[in-house]
N, C-alpha and C positions, 0 to 999 in steps of 0.2 A: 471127595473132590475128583471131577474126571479131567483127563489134560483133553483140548481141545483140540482139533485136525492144525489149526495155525500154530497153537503154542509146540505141539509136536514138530511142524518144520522148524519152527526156531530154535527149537530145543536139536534138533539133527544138524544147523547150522551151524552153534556155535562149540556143541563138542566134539567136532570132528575136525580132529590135529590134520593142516595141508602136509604133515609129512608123512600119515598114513595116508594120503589119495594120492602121493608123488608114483607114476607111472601109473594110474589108472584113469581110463577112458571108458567110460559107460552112463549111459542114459537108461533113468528110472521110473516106472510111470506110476506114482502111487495110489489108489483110487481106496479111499476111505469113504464110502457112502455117495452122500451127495457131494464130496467134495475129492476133488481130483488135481493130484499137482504133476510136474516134472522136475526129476532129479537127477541134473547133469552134473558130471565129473570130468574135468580136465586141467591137464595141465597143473593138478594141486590146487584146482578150483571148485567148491561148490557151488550150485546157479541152482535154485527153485524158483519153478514158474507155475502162476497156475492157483488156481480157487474154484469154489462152487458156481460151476454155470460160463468158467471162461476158455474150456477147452473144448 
């Protein structure tokens, strides 16, 4: 079974505790193949944006 570029961001979404990202500020740009996301952090926020063919 392979995990797939989407199921990876959902899988980065939901285990990542907002009290480990408290005081961290950075944008990520992750480019797995054809498919390419952004991975913003603020404010104890995760935000991914971004799929194959939308950046």
């Amino acid at each position: 079974m392979t995990l797939g570029p989407d199921s990876l961001m959902l899988a980065m979404e939901s285990h990542l505790a907002p009290a480990r990202l408290a005081g961290l500020d950075a944008t990520f740009l992750m480019d797995l193949g054809e498919d390419v996301f952004a991975v913003h952090i603020a404010e104890g926020e995760l935000t991914i944006r971004g799929r194959a063919g939308t950046m």
